[in-house]
C-alpha positions as CSV (number, residue, x, y, z in Angstrom):
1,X,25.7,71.1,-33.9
2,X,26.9,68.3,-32.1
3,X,26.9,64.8,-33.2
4,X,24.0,62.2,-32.2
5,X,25.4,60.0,-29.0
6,X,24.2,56.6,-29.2
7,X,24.9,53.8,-26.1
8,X,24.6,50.1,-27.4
9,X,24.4,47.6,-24.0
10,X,25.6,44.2,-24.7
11,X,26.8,42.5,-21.5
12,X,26.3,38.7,-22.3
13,X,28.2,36.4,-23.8
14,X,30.6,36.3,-27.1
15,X,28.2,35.1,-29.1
16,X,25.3,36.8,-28.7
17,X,28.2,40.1,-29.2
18,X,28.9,38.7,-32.7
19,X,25.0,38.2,-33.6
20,X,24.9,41.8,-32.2
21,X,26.8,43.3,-34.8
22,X,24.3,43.4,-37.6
23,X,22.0,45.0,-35.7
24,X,25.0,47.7,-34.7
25,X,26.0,47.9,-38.7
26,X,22.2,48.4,-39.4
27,X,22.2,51.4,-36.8
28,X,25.5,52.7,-38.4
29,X,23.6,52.9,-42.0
30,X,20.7,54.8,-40.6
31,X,22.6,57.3,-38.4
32,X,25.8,57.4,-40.5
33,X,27.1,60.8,-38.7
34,X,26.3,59.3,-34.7
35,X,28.2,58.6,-32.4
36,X,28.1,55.3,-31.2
37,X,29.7,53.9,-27.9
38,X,29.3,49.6,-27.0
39,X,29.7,48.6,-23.7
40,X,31.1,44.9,-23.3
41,X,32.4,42.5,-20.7
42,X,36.2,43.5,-20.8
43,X,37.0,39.9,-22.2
44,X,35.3,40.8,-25.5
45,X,36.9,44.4,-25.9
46,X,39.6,43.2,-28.1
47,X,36.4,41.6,-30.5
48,X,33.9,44.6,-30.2
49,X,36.7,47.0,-31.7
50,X,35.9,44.4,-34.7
51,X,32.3,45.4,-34.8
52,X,32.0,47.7,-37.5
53,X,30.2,51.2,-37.2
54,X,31.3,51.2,-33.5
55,X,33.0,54.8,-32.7
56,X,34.3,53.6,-28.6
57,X,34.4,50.6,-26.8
58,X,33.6,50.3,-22.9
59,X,34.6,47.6,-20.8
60,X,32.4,46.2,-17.9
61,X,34.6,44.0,-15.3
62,X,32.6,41.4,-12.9
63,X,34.0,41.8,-9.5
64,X,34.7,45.3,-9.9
65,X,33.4,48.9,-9.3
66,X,34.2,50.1,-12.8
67,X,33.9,53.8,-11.5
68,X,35.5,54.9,-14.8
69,X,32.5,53.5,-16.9
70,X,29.9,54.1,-14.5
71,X,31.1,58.0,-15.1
72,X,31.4,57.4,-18.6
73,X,27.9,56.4,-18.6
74,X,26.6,59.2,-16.3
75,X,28.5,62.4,-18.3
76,X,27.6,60.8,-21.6
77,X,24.9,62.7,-22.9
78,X,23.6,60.4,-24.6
79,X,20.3,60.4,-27.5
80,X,19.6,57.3,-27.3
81,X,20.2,53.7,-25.7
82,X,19.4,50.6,-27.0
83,X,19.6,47.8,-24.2
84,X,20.5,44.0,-25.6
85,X,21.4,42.5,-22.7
86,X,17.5,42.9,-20.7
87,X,19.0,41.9,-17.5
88,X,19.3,44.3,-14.0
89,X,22.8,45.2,-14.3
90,X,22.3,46.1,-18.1
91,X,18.8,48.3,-16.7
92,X,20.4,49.9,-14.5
93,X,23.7,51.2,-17.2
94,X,21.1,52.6,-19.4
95,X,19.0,54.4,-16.1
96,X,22.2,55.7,-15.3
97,X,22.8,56.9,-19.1
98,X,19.5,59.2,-18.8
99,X,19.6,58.7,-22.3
100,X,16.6,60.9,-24.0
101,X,14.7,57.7,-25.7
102,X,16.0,54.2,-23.5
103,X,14.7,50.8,-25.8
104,X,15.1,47.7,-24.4
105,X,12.8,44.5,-24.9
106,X,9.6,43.8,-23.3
107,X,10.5,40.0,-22.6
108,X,13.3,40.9,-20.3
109,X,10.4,43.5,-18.4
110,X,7.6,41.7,-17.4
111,X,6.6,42.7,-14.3
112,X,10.0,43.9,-12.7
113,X,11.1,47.1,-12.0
114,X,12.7,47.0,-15.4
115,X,9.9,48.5,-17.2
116,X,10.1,51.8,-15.5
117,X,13.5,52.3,-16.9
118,X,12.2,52.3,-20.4
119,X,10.6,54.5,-22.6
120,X,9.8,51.5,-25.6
121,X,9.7,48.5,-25.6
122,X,10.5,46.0,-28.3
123,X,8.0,43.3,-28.4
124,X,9.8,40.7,-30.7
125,X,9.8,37.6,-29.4
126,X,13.3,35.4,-29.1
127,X,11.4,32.2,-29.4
128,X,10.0,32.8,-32.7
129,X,13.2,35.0,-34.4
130,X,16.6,34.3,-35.2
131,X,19.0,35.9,-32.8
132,X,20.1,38.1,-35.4
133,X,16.3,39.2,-36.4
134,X,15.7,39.5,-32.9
135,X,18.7,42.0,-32.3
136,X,17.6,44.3,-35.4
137,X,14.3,44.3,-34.0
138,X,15.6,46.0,-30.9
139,X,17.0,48.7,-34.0
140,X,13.9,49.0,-36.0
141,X,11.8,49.4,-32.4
142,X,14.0,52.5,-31.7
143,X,14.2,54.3,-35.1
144,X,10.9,53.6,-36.1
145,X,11.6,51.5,-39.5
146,X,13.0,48.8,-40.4
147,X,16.3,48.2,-41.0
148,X,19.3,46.2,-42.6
149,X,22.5,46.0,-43.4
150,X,24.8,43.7,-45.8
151,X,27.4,41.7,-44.5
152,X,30.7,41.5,-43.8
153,X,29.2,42.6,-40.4
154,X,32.8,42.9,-38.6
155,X,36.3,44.5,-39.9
156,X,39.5,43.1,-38.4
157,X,41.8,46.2,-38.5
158,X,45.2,46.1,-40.1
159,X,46.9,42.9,-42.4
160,X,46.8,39.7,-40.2
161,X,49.0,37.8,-42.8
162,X,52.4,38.3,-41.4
163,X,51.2,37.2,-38.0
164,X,49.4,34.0,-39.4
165,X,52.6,33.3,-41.6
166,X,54.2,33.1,-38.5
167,X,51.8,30.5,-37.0
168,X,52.7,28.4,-40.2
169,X,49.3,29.3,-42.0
170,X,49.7,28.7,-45.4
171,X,46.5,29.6,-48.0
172,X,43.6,28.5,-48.9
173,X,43.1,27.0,-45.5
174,X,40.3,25.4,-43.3
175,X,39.7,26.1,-39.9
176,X,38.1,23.2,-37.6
177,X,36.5,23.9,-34.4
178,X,35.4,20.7,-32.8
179,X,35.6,22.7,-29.4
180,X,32.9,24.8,-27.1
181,X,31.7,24.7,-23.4
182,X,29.4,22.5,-23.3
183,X,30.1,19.2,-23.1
184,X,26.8,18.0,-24.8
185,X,28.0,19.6,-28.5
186,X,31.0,18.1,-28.8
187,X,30.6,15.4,-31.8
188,X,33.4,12.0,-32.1
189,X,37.2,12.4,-32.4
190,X,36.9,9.7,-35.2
191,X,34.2,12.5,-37.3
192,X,37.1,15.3,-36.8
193,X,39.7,13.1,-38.1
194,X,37.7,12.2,-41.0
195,X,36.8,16.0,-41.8
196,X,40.3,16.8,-41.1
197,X,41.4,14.1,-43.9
198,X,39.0,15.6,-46.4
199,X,39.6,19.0,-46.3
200,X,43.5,18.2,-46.7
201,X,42.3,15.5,-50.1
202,X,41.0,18.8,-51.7
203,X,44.0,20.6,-51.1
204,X,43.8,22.6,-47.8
205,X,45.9,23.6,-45.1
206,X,43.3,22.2,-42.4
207,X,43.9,24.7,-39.5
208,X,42.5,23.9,-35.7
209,X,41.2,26.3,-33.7
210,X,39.7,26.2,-29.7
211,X,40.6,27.5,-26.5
212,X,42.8,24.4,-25.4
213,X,41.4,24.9,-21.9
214,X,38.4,22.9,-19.7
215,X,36.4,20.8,-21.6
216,X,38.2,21.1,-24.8
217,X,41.5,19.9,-23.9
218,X,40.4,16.1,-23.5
219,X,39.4,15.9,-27.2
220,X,42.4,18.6,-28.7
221,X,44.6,16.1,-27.0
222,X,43.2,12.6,-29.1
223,X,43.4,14.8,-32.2
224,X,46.7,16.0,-31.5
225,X,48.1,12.1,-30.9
226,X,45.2,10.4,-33.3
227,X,46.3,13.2,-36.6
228,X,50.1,12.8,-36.9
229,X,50.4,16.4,-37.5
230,X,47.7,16.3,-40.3
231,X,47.1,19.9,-39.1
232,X,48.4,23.5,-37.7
233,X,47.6,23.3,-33.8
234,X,45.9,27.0,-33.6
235,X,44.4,26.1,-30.0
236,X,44.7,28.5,-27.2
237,X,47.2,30.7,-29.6
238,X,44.9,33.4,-30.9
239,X,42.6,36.2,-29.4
240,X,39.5,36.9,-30.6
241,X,40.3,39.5,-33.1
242,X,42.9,37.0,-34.7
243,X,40.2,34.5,-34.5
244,X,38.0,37.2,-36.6
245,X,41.2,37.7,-38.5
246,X,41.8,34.1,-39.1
247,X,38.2,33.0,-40.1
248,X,38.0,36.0,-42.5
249,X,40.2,34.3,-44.3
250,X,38.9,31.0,-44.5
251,X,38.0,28.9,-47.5
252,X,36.3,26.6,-45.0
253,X,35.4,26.6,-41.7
254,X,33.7,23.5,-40.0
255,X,32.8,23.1,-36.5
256,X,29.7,22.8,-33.8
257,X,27.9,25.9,-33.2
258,X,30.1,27.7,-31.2
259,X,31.6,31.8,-31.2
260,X,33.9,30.6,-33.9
261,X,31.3,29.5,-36.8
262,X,29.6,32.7,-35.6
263,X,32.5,34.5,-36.7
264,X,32.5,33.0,-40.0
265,X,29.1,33.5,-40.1
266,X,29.3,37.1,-40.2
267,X,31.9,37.5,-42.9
268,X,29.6,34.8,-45.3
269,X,32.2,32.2,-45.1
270,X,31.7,28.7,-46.4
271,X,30.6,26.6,-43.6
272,X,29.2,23.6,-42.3
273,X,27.8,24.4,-38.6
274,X,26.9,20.9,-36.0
275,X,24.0,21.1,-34.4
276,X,22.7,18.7,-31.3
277,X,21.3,20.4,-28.3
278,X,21.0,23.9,-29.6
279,X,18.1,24.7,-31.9
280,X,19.6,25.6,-35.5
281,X,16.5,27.8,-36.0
282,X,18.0,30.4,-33.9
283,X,21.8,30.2,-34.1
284,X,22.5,28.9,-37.9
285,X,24.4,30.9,-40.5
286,X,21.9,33.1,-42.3
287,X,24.2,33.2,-45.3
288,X,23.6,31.0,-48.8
289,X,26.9,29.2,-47.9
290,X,26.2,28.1,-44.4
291,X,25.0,24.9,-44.3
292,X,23.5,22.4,-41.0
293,X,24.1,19.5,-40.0
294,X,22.4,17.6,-37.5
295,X,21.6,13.9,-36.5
296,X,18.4,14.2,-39.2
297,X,21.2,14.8,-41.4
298,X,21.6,18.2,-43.7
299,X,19.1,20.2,-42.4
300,X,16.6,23.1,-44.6
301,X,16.6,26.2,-43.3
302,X,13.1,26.5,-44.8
303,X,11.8,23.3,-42.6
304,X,13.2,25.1,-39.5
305,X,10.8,25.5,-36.9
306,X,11.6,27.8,-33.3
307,X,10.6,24.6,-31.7
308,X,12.4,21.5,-32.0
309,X,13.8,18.4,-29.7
310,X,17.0,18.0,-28.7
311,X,19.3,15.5,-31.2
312,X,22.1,13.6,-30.3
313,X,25.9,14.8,-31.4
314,X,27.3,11.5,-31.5
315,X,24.0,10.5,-34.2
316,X,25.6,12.8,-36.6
317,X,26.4,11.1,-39.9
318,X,30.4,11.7,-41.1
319,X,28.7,11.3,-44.7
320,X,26.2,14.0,-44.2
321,X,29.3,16.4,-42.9
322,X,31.7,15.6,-45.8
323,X,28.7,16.1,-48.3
324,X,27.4,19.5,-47.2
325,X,31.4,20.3,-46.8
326,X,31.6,19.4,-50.7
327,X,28.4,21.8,-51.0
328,X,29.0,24.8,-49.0
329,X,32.1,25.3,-50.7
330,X,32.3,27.0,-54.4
331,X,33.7,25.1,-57.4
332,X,37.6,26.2,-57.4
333,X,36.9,28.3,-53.9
């Protein structure tokens, strides 16, 4: 008897991949002997092969006719496909699948053609979940129960600590992330250098991380002047899988919410997450040791509510950083 093939559609961005991967470990534990094949943009390949409980990665390229996966997808015979992404391009993969039970989510549907493709619909809703919740919705809708798994959520294959030795990492480190694309979460130079100078008072190699490109580069380049090579310039050396790799690792990781405190997220690092435009209630670390900070200062995750105002970065108190920094972080961890 040949082994259950399962087709997992996430086409957006790298952070809704990461917030993916519970629901794909939660899939894993209730069909432990399937198959199970993710389809990605081809710049988060080298990151989904960290998803764990994923058999075969696929890569979608914009611009392109991807014959090779469109044939993948049409030979497949596959059980079952779950759609993430809810969009036409994603409908379309999993028509093409003629998968024998196709899930996607009734919020992407509405009154499109979308709907037809379909044979459930999950009716969770994205404003009143967290992303993650929302994703293992999509999970429980298809196999009929509800589901979890526990973290780590992603494995990074193989020893990363003669590559990192070679960067100059040197344990227990930090990793900073002040970086992201958007311009309207990035928080003061003068707040970095003050997180940087803490994290190196208790003791830590304070590594920083980013893509060192666009709107990042500004801001790397005043830390790099303003720091006097208080830290390990990580910036636009690492893929994602050394990211994963790298924040694995971490006795700290500190930064606005952003693909890399997602990472760290997922293995239950210590962390302290900035949030300004973004609603925390949505994106935060679920995990005891993830703490948020925004310009109300350390912020509940009980007195989280899936509709909030947008708060100012630059309002964000260094104090409130450096104290849940303090408290995220174990005695002696």
């Amino acid at each position: 008897m040949r082994a259950e093939r399962i087709l997992v559609l996430q086409l957006k961005r790298i952070g809704d991949l990461i917030l993916t991967s519970p629901a794909i470990a939660a899939l894993r534990a209730t069909r432990p002997g399937a198959e199970i094949v993710l389809v990605v943009p081809k710049t988060c390949e080298g990151l989904a092969g960290c998803i764990g409980g994923v058999d075969r990665v696929l890569g979608w390229a914009p611009g392109s006719l991807n014959m090779g996966l469109w044939g993948s997808l049409l030979a497949g015979g596959w059980d079952l496909c779950l759609d993430f992404t809810g969009n036409d391009r994603s409908s379309l993969m999993a028509l093409a699948s003629r998968a024998r039970l196709r899930v996607g989510y009734e919020k992407f549907c509405g009154g499109k053609w979308r709907v037809r493709v379909f044979h459930r619909l999950c009716k969770a809703s994205v404003r009143d979940l967290h992303t993650v919740e929302f994703h293992r919705a999509l999970v429980a809708e298809a196999l009929g129960e509800v589901v979890s798994a526990a973290p780590p959520y992603l494995q990074v294959p193989g020893d990363c600590s003669a590559l990192f030795a070679e960067k100059g990492v040197i344990a227990p480190y930090a990793v900073v992330h002040p970086g992201t694309a958007r311009i309207e979460k990035f928080w003061t130079t003068e707040g970095w250098l003050s997180v940087i100078d803490h994290l190196t008072a208790q003791g830590l190699q304070v590594l920083v991380t980013g893509s060192n490109e666009g709107l990042e580069r500004p801001q790397l380049d005043e830390l790099r002047a303003r720091a006097g090579g208080r830290f390990v310039d990580l910036s636009g050396k690492l893929s994602l899988s050394e990211m994963a790799g790298l924040l694995r690792g971490a006795a700290m990781a500190v930064g606005v919410d952003s693909m890399a405190m997602h990472l760290a997220a997922m293995f239950g690092r210590p962390q302290v997450v900035l949030f300004g435009p973004t609603n925390p209630f949505h994106w935060r670390p679920l995990h005891p040791l993830g703490w948020v900070v925004t310009a109300d200062g350390v912020v509940d995750s009980e007195a989280m509510q899936p509709k909030s105002r947008p708060l100012e970065m630059k309002e964000i108190s260094t104090t409130a950083i450096l104290g849940a920094m303090d408290s995220a972080r174990p005695q002696g961890g």
